[in-house]
PALUM-115383 format. One line per 4 residues: number of its first residue (from 1); their letters; for each residue x, y, z of C-alpha. Coordinates in pm, whole numbers, plus 32768, in hexadecimal, padded with zeros to 4 digits. Example, Ala and Ser with C-alpha at 12.3 -4.5 7.8 and 13.67 -1.06 7.14 Angstrom:
# PALUM-115383
1	AS	84CE,7E3E,830C; 8557,7F96,82CA $
END
This chain:
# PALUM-115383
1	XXXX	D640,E1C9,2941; D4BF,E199,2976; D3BE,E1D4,289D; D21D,E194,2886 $
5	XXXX	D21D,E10E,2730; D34A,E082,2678; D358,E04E,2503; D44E,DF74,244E $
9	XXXX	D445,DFA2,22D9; D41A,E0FE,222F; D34B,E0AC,210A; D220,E0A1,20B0 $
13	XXXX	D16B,DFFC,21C3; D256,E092,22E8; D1FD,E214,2222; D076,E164,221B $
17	XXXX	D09E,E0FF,239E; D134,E252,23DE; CFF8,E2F5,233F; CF18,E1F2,240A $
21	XXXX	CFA0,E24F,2561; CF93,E3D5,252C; CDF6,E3A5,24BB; CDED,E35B,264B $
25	XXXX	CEED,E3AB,2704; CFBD,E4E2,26AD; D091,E4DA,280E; D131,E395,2831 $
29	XXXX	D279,E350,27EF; D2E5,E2C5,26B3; D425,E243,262E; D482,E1B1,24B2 $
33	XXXX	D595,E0D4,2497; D62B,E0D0,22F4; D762,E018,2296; D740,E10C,211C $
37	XXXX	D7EE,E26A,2168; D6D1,E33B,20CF; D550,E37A,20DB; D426,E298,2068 $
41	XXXX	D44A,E272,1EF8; D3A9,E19F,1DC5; D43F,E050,1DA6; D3A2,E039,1C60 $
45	XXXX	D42E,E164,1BA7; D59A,E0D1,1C05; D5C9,E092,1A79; D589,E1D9,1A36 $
49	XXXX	D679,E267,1ADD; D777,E163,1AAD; D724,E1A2,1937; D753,E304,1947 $
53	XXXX	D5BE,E357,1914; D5B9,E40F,1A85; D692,E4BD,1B57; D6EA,E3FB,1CB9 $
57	XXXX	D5DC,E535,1D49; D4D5,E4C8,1C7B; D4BE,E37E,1D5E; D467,E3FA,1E90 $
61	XXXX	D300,E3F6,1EF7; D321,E472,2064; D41A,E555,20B1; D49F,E5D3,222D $
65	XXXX	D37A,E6AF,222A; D29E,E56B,223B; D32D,E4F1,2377; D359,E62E,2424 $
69	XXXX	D1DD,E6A2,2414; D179,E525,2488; D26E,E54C,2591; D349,E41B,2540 $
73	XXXX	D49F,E3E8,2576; D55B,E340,2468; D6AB,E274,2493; D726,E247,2350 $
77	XXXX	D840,E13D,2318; D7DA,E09D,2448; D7E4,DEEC,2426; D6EB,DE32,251E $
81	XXXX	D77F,DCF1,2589; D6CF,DC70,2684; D55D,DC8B,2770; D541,DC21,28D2 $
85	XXXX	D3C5,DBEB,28CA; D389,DBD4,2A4F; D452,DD37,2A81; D3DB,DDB0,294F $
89	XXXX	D521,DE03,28E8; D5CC,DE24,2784; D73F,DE10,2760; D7E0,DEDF,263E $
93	XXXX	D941,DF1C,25A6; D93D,E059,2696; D87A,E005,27E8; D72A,DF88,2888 $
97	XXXX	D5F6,E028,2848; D4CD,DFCB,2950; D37D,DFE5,28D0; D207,DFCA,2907 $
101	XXXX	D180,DF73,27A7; D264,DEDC,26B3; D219,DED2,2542; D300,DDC8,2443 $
105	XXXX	D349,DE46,22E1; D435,DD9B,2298; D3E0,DD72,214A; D465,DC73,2031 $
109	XXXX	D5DF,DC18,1FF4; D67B,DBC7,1EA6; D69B,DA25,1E7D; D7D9,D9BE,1E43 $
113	XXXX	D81F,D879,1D6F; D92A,D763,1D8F; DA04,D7B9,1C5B; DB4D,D71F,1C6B $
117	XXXX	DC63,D828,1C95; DB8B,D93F,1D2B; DC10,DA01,1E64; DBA9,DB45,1F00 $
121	XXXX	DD25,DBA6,1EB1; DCEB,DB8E,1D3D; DCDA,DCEF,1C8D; DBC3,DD34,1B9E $
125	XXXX	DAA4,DC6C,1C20; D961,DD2E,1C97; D836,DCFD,1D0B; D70D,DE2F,1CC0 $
129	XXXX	D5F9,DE29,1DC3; D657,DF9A,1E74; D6DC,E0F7,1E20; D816,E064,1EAD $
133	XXXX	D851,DF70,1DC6; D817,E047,1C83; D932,E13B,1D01; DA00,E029,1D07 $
137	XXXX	D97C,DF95,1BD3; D9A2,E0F0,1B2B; DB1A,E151,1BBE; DB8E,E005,1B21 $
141	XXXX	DB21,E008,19B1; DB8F,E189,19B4; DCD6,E14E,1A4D; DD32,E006,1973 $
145	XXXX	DC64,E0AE,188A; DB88,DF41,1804; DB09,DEF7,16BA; DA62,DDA6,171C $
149	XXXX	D9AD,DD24,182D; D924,DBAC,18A3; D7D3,DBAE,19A9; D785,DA97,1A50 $
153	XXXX	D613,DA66,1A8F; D4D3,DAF1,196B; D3F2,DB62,1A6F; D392,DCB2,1ABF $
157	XXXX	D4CC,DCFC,1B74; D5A3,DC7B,1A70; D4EF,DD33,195A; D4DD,DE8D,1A18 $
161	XXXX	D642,DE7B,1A1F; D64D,DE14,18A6; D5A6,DF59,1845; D6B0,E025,1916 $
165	XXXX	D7D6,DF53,1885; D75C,DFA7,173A; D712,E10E,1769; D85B,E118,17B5 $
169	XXXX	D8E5,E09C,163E; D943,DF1F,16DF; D913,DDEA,160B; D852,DD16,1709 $
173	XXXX	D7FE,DBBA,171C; D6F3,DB3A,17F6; D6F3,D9C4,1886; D5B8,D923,18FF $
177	XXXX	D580,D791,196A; D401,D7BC,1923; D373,D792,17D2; D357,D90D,17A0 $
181	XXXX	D37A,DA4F,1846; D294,DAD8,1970; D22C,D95B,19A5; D1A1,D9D4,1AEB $
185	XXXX	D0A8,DAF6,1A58; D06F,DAC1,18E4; D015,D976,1818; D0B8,D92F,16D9 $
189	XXXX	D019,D9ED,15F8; D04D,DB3E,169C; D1A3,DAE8,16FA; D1FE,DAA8,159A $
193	XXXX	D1A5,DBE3,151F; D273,DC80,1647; D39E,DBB3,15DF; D366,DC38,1459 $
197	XXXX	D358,DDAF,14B2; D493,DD8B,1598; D568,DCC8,145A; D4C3,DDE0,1353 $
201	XXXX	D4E8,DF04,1435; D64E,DECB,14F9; D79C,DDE0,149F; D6F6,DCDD,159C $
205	XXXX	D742,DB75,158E; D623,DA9F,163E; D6B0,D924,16B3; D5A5,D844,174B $
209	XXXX	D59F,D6FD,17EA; D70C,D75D,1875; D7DA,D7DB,19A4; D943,D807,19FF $
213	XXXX	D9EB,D6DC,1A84; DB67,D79C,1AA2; DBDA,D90C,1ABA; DD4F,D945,1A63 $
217	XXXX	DDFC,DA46,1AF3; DF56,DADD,1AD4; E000,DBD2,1BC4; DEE5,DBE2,1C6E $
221	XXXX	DDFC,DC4A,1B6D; DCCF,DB84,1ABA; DD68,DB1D,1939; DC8A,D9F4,18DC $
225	XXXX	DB39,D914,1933; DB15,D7C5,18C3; D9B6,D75B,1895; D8EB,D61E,18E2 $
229	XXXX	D8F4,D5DF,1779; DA55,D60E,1729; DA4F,D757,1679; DB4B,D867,1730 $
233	XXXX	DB26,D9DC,1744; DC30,DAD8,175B; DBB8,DBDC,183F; DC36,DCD2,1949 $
237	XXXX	DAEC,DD0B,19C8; D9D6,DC23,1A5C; D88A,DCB0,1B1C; D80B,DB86,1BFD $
241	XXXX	D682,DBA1,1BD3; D5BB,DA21,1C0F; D4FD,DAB5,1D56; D4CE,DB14,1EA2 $
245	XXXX	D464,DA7E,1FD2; D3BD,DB19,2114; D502,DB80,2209; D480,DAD6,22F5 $
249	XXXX	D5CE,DAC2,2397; D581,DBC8,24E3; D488,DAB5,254F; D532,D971,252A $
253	XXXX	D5C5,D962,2689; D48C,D9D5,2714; D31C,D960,2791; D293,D9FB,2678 $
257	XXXX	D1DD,D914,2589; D21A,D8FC,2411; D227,D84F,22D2; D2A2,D8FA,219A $
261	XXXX	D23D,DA17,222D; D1ED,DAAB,236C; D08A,DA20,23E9; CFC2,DB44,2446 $
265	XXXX	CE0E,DB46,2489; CD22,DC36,23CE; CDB3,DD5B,24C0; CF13,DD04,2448 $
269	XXXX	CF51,DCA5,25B1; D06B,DB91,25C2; D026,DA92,26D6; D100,DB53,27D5 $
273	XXXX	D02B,DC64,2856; D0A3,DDAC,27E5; D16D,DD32,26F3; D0B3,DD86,2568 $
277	XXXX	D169,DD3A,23E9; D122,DDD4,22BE; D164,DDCC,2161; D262,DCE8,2097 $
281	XXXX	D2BA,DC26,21C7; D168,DBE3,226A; D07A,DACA,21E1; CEFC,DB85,21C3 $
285	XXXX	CDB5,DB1A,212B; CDB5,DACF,1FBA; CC38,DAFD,1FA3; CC34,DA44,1E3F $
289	XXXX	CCCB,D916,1ED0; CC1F,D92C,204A; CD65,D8BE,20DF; CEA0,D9AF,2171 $
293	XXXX	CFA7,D9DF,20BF; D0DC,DAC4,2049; D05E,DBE0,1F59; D17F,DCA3,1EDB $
297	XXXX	D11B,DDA8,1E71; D118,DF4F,1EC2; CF6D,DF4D,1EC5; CF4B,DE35,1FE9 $
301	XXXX	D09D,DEC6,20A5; CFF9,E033,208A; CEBF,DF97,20FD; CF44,DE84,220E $
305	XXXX	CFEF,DFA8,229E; CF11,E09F,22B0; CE3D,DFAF,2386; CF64,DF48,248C $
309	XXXX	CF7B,E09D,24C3; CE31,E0EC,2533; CE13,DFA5,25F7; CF5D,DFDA,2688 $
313	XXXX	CEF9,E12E,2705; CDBB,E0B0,27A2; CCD4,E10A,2676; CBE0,DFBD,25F0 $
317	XXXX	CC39,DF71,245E; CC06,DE06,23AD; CCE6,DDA0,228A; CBD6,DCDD,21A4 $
321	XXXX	CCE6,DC91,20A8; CD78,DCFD,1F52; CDED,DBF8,1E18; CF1B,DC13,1D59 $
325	XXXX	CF40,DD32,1C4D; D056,DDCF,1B82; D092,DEF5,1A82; D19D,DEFE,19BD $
329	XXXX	D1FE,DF7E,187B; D2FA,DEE9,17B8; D376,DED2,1645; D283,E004,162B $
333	XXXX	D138,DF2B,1680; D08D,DF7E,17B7; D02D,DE49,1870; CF40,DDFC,1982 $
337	XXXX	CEFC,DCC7,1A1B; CE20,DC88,1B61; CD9B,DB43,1C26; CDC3,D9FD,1BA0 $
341	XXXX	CE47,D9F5,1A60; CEC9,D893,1A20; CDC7,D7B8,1AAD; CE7E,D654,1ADE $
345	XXXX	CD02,D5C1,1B15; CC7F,D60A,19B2; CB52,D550,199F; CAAD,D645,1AAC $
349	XXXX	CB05,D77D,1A1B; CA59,D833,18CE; CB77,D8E6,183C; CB1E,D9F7,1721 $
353	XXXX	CC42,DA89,1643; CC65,DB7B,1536; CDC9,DBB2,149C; CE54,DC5D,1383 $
357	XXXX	CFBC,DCD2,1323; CF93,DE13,142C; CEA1,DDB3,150B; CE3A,DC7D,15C3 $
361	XXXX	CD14,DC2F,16D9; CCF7,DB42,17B0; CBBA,DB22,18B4; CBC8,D9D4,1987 $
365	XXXX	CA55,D994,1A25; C9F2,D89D,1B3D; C8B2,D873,1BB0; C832,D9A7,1AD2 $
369	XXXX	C91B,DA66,1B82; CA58,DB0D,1AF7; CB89,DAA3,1BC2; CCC0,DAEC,1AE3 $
373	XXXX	CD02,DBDD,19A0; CE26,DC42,18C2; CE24,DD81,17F9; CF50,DDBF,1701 $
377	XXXX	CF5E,DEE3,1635; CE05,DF9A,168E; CDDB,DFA2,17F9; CCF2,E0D8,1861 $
381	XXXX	CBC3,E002,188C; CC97,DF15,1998; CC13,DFCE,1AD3; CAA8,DF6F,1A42 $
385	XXXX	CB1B,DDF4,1A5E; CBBB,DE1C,1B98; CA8E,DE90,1C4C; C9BB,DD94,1BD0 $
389	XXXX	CABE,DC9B,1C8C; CB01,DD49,1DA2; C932,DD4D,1DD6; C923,DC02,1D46 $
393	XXXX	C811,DC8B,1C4C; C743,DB6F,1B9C; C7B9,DBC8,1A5C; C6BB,DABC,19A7 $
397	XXXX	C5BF,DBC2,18FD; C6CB,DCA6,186B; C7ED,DB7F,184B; C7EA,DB79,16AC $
401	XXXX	C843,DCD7,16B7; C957,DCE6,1799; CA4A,DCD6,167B; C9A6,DDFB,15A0 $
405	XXXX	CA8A,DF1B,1587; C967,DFF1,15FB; C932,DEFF,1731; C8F6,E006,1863 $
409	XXXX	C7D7,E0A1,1957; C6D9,E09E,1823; C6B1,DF2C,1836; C706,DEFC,19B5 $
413	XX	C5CB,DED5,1A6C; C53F,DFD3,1B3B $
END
């Protein structure tokens, strides 16, 4: 099987690359490789459905329409194991493909702990990262029909899959080694009023400073965890949620060059020619930080795609870099955090808060620019604050308002 442009990964940045080709070139050939049995779909509304909010159809984004206007063939359960660089190859589960341009979207894979007991073999131990994983999830609790649940890991993952746990009547406890939950988004202050709605609003049991050191199993089926601080658990079900990492694993035995991620220029070339990444696997620009790194998140894999595509099909487009951002709502607050939010350098940052018991702002300045924010509760003025990063807007004329409620284009300059 040949092919002009070959795509591994069929999320967001292989539907973005997809998009980026067709701008240019509406002839060549292209192929998709997906190891998920269905269309593009929305990671993040995975709770939903698991929770019983959506229907499984409500997921999809693209469906078969999508790839048959754009001409793209789409090999669903299809594994890539392997890439012969120099014959520009790729090996899957069912045959060689040959190529001319070659895309990686690979995206992220769950991290997996050393907890003493765990195997693969063990029934009732999930991770919850794709659409795959929440049928599974979902099957089990129905079919055993759970009252309880144990998560592993208070990070956005972890507390997705909270929200569909409890929408589904389950007593859930949540364990997290940092100091509080969404340690990686949110400081303190708005992660304690996260943790309060969850215990007010849901039979949720939040246990920080602590992991699982043992899982007990018997006849093959999860029964027990022992944690780090002695305290056991009786559960039948436990969602593993600390992480991902890039899955970088396609590239290890090749000359292509990475770190955490796959290293890829402003083009999201790779240093093989022909050869691009994309998305949660590739490491791009963080333009706060001026340095490359790994961005998970759907904006920069929509928008790192979208420009292999057109560079891959011959077209000229720069990737001039993104920063972290997330939206979430959970315990009924809406939360939005962009940039950096948890300066360790304190001493050159301004940071500017404003916090009650249902809404809490946080603006963190450098250099009289803004370069991080967290909005809890109200959020609809967040895009404002984004822009003003994203243009690095000398925000020292208007900067005492920027925490008015009424803060917006009246006192923006001109």
């Amino acid at each position: 099987m040949k092919t002009d442009y070959l795509i591994i990964g069929n999320s967001v940045a292989g539907i973005n690359c997809i998009e980026g080709i067709r701008g240019i070139d509406r002839k060549g050939g292209l192929i998709v490789i997906s190891e998920e049995d269905c269309p593009d779909y929305s990671r993040p509304l995975i709770s939903y459905y698991l929770g019983g909010r959506i229907e499984e159809k409500s997921l999809f984004l693209k469906g078969n329409d999508f790839y048959n206007e754009n001409n793209a063939d789409v090999l669903y359960e299809t594994v890539a194991l392997g890439i012969d660089v120099e014959k520009r190859k790729v090996f899957t589960n069912k045959g060689e493909i040959e190529f001319n341009k070659l895309l990686i979207a690979t995206g992220g894979k769950p991290v997996m702990p050393e907890i003493e007991g765990y195997s693969e073999d063990i029934k009732g131990i999930f991770t919850f990262t794709s659409l795959s994983d929440a049928r599974k999830l979902k099957n089990y609790i129905e079919e055993r029909k759970c009252r309880e649940g144990v998560i592993l890991g208070g990070g956005l993952i972890g507390l997705k899959c909270a929200e569909g746990l409890i929408d589904k009547g389950l007593k859930v406890y949540i364990i997290e080694m940092a100091d509080r939950l969404l340690s990686m988004t949110l400081d303190r202050d708005a992660s304690e009023i996260i943790e309060k709605g969850l215990k007010e609003r849901s039979d949720c049991k939040v246990l920080k400073g602590d992991t699982i050191k043992r899982i007990d199993y018997k006849n093959g089926i999860i029964f027990r965890i022992s944690l780090m601080s002695g305290r056991e658990i009786e559960t039948e079900l436990l969602v593993i949620a600390v992480g991902v990492r890039p899955n970088i694993a396609l590239v290890k035995e090749t000359p292509v060059k990475y770190n955490r991620g796959i290293l890829v220029d402003k083009h999201m070339r790779t240093n093989i020619p022909d050869i691009y990444a994309a998305g949660d696997v590739a490491e791009g620009k963080d333009m706060l930080m001026d340095r490359n790194t790994v961005i998970a998140i759907w904006p920069v894999a929509a928008r790192q795609g979208k420009i292999a595509g057109i560079n891959m099909a011959g077209g000229s487009a720069i990737y001039n870099g993104l920063f972290p951002m997330n939206a979430v709502d959970i315990a009924g607050y809406p939360v939005i955090s962009f940039g950096i939010t948890n300066p360790v350098d304190v001493d050159k940052y301004e940071i500017m808060v404003k916090k009650d018991e249902e809404e809490y702002k946080k603006i963190v300045i450098r250099d009289n620019r803004i370069v991080g924010c967290i909005f809890l509760g109200k959020i609809d003025r967040s895009g404002i604050f984004q822009g003003l990063i994203r243009h690095k807007v000398d925000i020292s004329r208007f900067k005492d308002s920027l925490l008015d409620d009424d803060f917006g284009l009246l006192v923006l300059p001109a």
